[in-house]
Biotite code that builds the C-alpha atoms (Angstrom):
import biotite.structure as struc

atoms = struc.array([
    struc.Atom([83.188, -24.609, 33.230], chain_id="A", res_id=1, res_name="UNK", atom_name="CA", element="C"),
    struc.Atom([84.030, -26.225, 29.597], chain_id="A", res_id=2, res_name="UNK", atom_name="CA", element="C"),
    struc.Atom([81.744, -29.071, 30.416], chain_id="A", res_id=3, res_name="UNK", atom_name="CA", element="C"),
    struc.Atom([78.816, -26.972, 30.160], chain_id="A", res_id=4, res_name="UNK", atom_name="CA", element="C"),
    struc.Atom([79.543, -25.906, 26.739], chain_id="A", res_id=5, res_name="UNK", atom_name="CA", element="C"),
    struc.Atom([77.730, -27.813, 24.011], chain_id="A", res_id=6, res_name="UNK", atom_name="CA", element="C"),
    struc.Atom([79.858, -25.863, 21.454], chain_id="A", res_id=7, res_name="UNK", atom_name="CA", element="C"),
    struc.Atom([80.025, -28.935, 18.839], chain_id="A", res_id=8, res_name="UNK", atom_name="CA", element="C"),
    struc.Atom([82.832, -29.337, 16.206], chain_id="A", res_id=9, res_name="UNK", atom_name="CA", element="C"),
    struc.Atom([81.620, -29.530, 12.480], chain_id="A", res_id=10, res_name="UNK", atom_name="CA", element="C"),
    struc.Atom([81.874, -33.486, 11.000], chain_id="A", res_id=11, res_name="UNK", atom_name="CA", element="C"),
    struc.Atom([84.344, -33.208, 7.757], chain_id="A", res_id=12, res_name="UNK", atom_name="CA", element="C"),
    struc.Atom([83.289, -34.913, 4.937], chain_id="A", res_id=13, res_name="UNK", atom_name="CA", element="C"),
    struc.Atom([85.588, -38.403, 3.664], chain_id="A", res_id=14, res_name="UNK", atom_name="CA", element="C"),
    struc.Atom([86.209, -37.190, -0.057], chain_id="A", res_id=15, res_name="UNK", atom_name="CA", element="C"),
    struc.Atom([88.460, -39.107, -2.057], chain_id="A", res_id=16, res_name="UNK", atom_name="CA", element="C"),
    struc.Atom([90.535, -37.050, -4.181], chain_id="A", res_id=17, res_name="UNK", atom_name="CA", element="C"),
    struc.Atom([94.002, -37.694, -6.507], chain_id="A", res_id=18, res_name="UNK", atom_name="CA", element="C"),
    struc.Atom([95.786, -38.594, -3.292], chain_id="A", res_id=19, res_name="UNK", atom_name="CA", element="C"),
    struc.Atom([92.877, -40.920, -2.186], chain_id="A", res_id=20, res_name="UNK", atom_name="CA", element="C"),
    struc.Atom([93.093, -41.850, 1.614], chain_id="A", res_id=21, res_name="UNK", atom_name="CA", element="C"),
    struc.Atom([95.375, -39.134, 1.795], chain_id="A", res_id=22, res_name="UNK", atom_name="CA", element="C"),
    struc.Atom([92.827, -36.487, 1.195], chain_id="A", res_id=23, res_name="UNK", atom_name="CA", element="C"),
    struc.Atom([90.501, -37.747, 3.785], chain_id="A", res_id=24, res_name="UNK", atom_name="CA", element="C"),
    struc.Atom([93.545, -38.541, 6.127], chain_id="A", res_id=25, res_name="UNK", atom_name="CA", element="C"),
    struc.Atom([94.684, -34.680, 5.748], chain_id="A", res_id=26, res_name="UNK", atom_name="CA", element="C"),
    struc.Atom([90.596, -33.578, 6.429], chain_id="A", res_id=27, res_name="UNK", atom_name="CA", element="C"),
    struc.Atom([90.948, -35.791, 9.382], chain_id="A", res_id=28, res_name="UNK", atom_name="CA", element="C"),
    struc.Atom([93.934, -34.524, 10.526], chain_id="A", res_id=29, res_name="UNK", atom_name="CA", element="C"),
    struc.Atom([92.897, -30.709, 10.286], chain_id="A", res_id=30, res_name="UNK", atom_name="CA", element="C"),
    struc.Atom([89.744, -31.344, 11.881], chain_id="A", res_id=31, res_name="UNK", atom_name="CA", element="C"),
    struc.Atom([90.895, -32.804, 14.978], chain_id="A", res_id=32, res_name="UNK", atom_name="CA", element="C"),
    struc.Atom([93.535, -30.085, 14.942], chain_id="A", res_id=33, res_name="UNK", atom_name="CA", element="C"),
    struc.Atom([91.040, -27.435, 14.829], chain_id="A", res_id=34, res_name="UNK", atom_name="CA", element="C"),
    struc.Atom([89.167, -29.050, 17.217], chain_id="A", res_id=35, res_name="UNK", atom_name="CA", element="C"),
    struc.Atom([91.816, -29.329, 19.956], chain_id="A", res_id=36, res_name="UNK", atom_name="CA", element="C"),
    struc.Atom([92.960, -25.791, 19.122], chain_id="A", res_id=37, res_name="UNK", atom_name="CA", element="C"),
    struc.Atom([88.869, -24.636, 19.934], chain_id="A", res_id=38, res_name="UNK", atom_name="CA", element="C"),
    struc.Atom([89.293, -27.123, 23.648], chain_id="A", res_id=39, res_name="UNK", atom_name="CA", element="C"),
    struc.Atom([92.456, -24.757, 24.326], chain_id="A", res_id=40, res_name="UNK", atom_name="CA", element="C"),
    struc.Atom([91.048, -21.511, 23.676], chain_id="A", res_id=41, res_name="UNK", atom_name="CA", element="C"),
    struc.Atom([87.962, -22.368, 25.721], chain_id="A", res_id=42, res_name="UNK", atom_name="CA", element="C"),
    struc.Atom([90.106, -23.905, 28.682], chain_id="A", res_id=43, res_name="UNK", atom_name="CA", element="C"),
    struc.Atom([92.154, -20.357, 27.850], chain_id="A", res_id=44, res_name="UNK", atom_name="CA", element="C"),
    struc.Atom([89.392, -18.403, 27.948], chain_id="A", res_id=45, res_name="UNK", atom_name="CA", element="C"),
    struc.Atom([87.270, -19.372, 30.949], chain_id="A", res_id=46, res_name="UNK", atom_name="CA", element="C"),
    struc.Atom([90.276, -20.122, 33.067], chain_id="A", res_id=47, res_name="UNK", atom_name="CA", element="C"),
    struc.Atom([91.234, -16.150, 31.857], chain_id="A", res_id=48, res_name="UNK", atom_name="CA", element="C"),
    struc.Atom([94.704, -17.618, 31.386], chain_id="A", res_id=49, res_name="UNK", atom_name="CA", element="C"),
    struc.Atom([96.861, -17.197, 28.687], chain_id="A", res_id=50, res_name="UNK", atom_name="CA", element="C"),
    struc.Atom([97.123, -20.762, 26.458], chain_id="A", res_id=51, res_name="UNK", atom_name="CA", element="C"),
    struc.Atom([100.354, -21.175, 27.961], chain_id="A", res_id=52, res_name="UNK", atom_name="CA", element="C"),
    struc.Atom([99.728, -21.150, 31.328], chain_id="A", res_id=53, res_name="UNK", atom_name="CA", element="C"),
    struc.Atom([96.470, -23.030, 30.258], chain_id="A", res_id=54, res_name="UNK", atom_name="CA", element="C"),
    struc.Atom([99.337, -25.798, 28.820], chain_id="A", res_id=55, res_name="UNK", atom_name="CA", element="C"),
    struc.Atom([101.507, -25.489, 31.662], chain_id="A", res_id=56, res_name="UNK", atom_name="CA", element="C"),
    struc.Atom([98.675, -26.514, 33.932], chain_id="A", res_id=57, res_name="UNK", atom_name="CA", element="C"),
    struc.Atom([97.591, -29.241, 31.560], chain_id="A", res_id=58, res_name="UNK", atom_name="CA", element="C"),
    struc.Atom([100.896, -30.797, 32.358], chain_id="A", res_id=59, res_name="UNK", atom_name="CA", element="C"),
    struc.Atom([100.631, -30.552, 36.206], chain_id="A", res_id=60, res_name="UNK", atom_name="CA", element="C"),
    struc.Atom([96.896, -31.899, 35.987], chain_id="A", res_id=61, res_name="UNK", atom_name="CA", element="C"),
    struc.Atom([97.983, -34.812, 33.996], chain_id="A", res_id=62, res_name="UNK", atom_name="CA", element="C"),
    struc.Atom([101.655, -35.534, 35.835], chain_id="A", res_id=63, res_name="UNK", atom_name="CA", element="C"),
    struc.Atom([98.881, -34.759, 39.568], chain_id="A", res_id=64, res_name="UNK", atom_name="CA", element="C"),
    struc.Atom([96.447, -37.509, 38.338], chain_id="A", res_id=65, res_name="UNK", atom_name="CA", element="C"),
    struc.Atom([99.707, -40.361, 37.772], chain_id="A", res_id=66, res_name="UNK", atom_name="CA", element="C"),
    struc.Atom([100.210, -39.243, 41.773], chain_id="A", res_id=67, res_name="UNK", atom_name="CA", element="C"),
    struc.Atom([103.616, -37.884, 40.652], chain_id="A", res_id=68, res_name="UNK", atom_name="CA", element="C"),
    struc.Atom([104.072, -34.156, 41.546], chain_id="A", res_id=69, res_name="UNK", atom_name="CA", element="C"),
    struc.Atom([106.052, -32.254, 38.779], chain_id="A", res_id=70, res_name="UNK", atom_name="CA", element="C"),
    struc.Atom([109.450, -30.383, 39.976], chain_id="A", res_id=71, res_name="UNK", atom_name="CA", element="C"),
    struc.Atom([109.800, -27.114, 38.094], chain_id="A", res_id=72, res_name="UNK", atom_name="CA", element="C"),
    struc.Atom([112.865, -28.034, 36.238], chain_id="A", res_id=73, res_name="UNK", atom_name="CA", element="C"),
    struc.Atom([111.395, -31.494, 34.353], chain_id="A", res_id=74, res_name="UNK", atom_name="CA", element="C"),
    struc.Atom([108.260, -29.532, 33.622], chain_id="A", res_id=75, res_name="UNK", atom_name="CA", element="C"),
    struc.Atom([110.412, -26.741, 32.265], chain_id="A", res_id=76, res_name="UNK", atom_name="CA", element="C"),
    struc.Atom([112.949, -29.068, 30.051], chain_id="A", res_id=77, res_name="UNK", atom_name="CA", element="C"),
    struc.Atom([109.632, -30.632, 28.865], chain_id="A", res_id=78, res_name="UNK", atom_name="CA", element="C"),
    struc.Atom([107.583, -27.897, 27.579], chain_id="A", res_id=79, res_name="UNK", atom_name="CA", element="C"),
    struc.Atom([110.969, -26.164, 26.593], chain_id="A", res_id=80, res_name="UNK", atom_name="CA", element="C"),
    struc.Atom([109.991, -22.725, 28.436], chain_id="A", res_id=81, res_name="UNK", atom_name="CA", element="C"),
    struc.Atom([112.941, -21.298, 30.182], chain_id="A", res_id=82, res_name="UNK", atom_name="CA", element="C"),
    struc.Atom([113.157, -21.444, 34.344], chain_id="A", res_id=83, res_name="UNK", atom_name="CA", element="C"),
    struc.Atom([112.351, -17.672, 34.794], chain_id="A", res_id=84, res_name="UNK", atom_name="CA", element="C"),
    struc.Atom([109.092, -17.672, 32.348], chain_id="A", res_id=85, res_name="UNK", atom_name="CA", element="C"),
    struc.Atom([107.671, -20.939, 34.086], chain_id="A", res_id=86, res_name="UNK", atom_name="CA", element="C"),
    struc.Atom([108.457, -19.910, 37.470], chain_id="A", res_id=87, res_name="UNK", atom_name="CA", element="C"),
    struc.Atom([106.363, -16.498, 36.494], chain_id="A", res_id=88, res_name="UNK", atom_name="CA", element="C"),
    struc.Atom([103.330, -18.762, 34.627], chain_id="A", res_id=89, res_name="UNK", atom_name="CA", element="C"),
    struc.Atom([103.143, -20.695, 38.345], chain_id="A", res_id=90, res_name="UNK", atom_name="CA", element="C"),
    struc.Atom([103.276, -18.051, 40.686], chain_id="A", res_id=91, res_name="UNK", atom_name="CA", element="C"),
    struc.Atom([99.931, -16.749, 38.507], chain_id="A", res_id=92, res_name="UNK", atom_name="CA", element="C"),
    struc.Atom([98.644, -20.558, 38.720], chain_id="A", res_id=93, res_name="UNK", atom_name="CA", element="C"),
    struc.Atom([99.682, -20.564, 42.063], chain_id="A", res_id=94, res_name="UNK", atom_name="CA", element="C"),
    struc.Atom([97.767, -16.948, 42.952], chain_id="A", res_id=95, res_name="UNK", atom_name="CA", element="C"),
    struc.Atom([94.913, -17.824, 41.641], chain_id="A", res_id=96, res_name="UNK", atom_name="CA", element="C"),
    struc.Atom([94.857, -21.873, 43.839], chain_id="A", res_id=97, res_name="UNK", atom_name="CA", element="C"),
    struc.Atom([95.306, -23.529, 40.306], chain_id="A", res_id=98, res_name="UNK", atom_name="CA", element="C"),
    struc.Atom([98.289, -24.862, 41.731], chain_id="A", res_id=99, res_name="UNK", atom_name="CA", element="C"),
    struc.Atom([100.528, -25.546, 44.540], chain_id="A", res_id=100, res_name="UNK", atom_name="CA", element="C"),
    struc.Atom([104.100, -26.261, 45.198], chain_id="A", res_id=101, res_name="UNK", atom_name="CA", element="C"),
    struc.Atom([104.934, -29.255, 47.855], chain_id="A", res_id=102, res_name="UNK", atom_name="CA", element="C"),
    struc.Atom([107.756, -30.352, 49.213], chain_id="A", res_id=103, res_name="UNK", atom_name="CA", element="C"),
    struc.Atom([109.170, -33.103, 46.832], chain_id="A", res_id=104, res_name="UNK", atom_name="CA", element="C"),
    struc.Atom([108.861, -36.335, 47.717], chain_id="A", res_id=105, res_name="UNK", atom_name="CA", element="C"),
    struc.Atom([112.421, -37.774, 46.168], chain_id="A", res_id=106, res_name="UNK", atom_name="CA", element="C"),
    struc.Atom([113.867, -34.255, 46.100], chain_id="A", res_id=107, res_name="UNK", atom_name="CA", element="C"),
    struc.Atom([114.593, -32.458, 48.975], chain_id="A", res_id=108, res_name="UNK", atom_name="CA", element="C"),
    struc.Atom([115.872, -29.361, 47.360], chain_id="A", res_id=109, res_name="UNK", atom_name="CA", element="C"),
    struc.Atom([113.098, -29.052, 44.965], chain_id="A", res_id=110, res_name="UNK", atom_name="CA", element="C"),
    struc.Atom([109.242, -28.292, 45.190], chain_id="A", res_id=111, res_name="UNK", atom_name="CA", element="C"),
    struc.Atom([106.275, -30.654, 43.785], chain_id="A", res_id=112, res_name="UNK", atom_name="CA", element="C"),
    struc.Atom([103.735, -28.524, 41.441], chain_id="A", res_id=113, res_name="UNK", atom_name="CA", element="C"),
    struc.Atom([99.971, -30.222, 42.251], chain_id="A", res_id=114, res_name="UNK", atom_name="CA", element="C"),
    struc.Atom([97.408, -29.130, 40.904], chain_id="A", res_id=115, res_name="UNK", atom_name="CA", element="C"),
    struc.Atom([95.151, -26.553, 43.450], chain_id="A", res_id=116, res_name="UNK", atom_name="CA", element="C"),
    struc.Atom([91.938, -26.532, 44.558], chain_id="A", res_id=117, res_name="UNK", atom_name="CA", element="C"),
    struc.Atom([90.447, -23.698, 41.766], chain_id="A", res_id=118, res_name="UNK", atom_name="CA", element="C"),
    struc.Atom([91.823, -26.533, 38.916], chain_id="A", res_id=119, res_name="UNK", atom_name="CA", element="C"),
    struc.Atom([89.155, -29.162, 39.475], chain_id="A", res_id=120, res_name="UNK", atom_name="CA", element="C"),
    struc.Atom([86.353, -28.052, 37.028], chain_id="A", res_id=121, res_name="UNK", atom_name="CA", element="C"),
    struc.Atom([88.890, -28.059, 34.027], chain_id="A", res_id=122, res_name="UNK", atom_name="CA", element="C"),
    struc.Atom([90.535, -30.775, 35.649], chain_id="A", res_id=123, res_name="UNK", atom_name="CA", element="C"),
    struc.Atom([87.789, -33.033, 34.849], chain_id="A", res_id=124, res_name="UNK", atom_name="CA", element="C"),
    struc.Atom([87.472, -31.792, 31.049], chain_id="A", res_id=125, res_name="UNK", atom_name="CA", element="C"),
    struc.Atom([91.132, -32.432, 30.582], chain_id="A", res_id=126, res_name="UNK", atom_name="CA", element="C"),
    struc.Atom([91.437, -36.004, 31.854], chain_id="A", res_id=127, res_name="UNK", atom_name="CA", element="C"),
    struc.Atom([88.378, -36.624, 30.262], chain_id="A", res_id=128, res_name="UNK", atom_name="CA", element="C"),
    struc.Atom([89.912, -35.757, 27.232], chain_id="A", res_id=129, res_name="UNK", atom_name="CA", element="C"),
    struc.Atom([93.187, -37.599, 27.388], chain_id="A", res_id=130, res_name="UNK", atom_name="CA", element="C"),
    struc.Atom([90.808, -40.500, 28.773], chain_id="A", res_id=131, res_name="UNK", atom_name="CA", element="C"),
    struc.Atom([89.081, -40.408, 25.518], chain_id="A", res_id=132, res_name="UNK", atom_name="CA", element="C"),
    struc.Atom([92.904, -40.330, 24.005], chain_id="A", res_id=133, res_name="UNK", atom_name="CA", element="C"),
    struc.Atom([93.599, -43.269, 25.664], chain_id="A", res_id=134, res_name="UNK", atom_name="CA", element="C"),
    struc.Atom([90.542, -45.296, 25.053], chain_id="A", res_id=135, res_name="UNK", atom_name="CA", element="C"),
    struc.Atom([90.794, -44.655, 21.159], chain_id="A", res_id=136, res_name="UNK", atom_name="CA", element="C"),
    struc.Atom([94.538, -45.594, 21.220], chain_id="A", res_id=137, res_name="UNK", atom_name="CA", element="C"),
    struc.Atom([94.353, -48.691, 23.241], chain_id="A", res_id=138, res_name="UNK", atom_name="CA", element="C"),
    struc.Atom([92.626, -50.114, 20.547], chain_id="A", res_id=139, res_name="UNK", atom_name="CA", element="C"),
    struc.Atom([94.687, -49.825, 17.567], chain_id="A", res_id=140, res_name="UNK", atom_name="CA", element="C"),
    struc.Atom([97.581, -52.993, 16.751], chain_id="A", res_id=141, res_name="UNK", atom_name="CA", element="C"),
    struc.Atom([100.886, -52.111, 17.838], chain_id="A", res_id=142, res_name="UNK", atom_name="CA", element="C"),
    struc.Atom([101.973, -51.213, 14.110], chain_id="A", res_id=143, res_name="UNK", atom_name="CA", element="C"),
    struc.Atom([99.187, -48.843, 13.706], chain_id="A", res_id=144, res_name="UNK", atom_name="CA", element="C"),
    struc.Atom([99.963, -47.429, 17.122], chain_id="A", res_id=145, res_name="UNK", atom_name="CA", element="C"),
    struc.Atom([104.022, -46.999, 16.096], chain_id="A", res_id=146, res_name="UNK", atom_name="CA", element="C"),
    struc.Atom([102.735, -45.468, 12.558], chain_id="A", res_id=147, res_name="UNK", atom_name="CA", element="C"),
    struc.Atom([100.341, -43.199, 14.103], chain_id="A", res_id=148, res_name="UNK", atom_name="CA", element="C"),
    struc.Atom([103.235, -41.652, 16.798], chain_id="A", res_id=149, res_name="UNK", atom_name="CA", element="C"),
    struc.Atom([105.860, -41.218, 13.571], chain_id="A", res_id=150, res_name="UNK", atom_name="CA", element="C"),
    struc.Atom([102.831, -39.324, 11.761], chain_id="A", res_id=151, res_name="UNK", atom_name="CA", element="C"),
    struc.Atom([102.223, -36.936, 14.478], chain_id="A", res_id=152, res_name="UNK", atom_name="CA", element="C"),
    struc.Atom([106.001, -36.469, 15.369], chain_id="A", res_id=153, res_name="UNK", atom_name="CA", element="C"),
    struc.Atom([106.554, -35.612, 11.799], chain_id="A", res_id=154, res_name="UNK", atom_name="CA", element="C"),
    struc.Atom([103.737, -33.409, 11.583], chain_id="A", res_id=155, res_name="UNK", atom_name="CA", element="C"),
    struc.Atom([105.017, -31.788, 14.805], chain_id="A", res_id=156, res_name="UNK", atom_name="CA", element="C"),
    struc.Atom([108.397, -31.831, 13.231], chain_id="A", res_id=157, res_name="UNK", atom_name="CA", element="C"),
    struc.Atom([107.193, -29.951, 9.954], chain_id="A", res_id=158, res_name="UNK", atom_name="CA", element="C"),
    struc.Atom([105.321, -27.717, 11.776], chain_id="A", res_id=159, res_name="UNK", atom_name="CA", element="C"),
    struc.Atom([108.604, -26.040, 13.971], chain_id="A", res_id=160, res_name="UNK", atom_name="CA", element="C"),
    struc.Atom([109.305, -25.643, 9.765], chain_id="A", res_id=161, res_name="UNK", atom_name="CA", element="C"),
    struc.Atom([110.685, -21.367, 9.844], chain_id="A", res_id=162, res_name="UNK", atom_name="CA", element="C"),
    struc.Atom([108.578, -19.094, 7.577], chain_id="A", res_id=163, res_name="UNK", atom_name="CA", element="C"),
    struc.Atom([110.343, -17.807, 4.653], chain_id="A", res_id=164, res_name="UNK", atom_name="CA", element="C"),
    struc.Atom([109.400, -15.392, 1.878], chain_id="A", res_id=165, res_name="UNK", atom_name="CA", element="C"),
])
């Protein structure tokens, strides 16, 4: 279980350097991104999924906890993985009692994905995580909130950027 690991993530200096804040912004930045990267493999890793599938049930445990069961198609348009590849990342979720499909509640063509039985340990360490999202958020002015989102979009934006050379 990740909560058991005391695994802790390195504090990053504040240097001030010819872009001032900037500098210690970036640090910032990479430091939380390294340290989010190190929650997924670990998640990855003692789930023994791949970090995919580890993402894919993520979602579910997140959209499970709101009390709104995902149907396969919105979870597929919004981690843009096609139909076939999801429906072969659940049927391993689903194998293993990470997940299970329902009968949709608004839907009656389409299956629910809840989260199974087997996904309450990491469970826990995810919506702890996104609690501790939350909490941090909550507190920051409107502005700073709207400035924050455009930074990450454009850093998720610039970082779909092709390789060249």
């Amino acid at each position: 279980m990740l909560s058991g690991d005391q695994d802790t993530v390195p504090s990053v200096q504040q240097t001030e350097g010819p872009d001032g804040d900037n500098e210690a912004a970036r640090d910032a930045f990479l430091a939380f991104r390294n340290a989010d990267m190190e929650l997924w493999r670990r998640a990855s890793t003692t789930l023994g999924l791949s970090l995919l599938a580890t993402r894919v049930l993520a979602r579910i445990i997140r959209s499970g906890e709101r009390g709104t069961p995902l149907r396969q198609v919105d979870l597929s348009r919004s981690l843009q993985i096609s139909p076939a590849g999801l429906s072969q990342i659940i049927d391993v979720l689903e194998e293993r009692d990470l997940v299970r499909r329902t009968p949709h509640a608004t839907d009656g063509r389409a299956h629910g994905i809840e989260p199974g039985e087997a996904a309450a340990p990491i469970a826990q360490v995810l919506l702890d995580y996104y609690a501790e999202f939350d909490r941090l958020t909550a507190a920051m002015p409107p502005d700073q909130l709207a400035a924050f989102t455009r930074v990450m979009r454009g850093m998720e934006a610039a970082s779909a950027a092709p390789f060249t050379g």
